[in-house]
Residue frames relative to the residue before (quaternion, step in Angstrom):
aa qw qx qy qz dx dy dz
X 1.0000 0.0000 0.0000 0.0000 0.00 0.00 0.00
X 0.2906 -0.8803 0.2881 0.2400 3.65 -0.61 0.49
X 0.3356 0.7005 -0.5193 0.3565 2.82 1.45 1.09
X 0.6056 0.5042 -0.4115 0.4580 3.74 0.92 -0.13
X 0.5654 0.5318 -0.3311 0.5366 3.68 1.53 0.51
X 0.4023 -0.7239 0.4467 0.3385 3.07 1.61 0.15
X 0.4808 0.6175 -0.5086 0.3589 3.82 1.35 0.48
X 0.1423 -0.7206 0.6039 0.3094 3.61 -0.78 -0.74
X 0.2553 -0.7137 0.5821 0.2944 3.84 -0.46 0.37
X 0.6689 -0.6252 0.1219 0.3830 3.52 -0.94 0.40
X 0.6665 0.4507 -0.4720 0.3603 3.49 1.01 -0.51
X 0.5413 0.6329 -0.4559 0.3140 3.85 1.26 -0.55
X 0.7388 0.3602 -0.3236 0.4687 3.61 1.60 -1.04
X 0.6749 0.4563 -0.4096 0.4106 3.79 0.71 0.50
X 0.5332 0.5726 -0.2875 0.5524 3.41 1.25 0.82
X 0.5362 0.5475 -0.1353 0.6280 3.11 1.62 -0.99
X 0.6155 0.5538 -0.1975 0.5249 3.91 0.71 -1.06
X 0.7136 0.4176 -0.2148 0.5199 3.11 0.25 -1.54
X 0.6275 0.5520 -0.3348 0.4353 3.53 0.40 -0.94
X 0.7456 0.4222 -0.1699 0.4868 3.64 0.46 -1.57
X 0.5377 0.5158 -0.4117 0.5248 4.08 1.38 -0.44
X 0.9161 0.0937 -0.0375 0.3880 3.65 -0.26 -1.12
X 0.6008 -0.5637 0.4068 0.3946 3.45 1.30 0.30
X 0.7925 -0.3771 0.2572 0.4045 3.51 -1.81 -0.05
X 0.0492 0.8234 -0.5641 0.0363 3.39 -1.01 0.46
X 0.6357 -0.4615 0.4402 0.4348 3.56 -1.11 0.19
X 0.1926 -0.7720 0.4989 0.3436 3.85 -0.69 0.53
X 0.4077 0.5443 -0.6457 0.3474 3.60 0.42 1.44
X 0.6000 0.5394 -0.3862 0.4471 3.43 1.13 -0.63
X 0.5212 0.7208 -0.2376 0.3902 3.49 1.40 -1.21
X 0.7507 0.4548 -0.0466 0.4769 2.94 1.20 -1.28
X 0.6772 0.5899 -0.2139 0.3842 2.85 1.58 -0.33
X 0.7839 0.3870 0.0558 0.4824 2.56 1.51 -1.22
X 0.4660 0.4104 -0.3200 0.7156 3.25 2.30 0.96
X 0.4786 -0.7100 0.4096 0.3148 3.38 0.78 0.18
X 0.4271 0.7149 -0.4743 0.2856 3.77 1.38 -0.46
X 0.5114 -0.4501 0.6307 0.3715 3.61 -1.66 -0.06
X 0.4132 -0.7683 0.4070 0.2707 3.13 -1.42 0.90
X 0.3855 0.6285 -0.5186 0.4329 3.66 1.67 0.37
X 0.4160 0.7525 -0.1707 0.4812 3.44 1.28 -1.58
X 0.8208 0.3203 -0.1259 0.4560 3.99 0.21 -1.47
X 0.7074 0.5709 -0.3299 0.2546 3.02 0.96 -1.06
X 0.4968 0.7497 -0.1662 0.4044 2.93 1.81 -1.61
X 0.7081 0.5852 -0.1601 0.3613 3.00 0.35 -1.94
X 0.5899 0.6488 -0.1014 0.4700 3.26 1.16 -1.87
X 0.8048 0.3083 -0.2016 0.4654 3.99 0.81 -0.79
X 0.6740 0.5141 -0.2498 0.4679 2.86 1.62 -0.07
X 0.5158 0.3964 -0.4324 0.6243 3.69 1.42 0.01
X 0.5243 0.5932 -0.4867 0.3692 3.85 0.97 -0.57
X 0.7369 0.4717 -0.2740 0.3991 3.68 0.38 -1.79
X 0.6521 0.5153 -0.2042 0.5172 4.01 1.22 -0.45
X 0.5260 -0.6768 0.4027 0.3210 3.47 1.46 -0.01
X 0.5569 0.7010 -0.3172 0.3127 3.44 1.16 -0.51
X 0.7403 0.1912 -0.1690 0.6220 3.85 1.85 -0.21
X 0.4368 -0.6967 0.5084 0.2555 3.05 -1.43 -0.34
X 0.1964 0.7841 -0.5888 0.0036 3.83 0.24 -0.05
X 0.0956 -0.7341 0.6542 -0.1546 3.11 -0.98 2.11
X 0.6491 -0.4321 0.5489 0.3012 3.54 -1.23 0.54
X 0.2965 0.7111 -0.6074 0.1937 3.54 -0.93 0.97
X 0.1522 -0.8499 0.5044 0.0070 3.56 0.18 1.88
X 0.7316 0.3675 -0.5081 0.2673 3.55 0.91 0.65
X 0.3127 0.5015 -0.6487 0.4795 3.98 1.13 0.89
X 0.7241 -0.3278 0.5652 0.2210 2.67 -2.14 -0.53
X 0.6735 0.4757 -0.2276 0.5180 3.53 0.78 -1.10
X 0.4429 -0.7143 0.4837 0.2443 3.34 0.94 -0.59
X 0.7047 0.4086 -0.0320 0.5792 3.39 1.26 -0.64
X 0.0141 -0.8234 0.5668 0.0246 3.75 -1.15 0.94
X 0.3252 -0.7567 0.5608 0.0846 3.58 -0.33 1.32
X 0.1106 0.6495 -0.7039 0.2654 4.08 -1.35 1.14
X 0.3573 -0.7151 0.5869 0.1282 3.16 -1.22 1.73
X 0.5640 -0.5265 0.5507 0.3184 3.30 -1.73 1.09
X 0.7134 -0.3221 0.5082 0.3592 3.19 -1.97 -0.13
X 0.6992 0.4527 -0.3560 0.4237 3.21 0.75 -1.68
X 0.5137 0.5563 -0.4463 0.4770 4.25 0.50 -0.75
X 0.6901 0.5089 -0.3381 0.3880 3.76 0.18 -1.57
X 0.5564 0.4862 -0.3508 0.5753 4.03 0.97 -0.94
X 0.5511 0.6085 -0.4464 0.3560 3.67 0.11 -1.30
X 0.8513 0.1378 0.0389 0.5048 3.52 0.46 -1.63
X 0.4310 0.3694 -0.5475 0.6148 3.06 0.65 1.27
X 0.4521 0.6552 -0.4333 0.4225 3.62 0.63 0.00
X 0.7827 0.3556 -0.1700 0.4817 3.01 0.36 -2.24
X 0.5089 0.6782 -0.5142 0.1294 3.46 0.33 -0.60
């Protein structure tokens, strides 16, 4: 994955972004609001997780059940590229 290159491919850095713009959020909105599919998000989503790069906490009052928020360690990532 090429986040252990310190790279990000684009949908990992426009998820990331989005994340670091408006804060935590259900990852249907996430999904909404990256335009990705939500099979597509979910995926994606366990994979910046397993790299440290999200968070995915329990949150019985959405729908998803689930609330997604970028680490510190992501927030460096893209301050990197900049």
């Amino acid at each position: 994955m090429p986040i252990n290159r310190m790279q990000l491919n684009d949908e990992e850095r426009k998820v990331l972004r989005t994340l670091a713009r408006y804060g935590a959020m259900s990852p249907s909105r996430l999904s909404a609001e990256t335009w990705l599919l939500p099979g597509q998000m979910l995926k994606l989503l366990r994979e910046l997780a397993d790299v440290g790069m999200v968070l995915l906490r329990d949150d019985p009052g959405n729908a998803d059940g689930k609330m997604v928020a970028i680490t510190v360690q992501a927030r460096d990532v893209l301050t990197k590229e900049l």
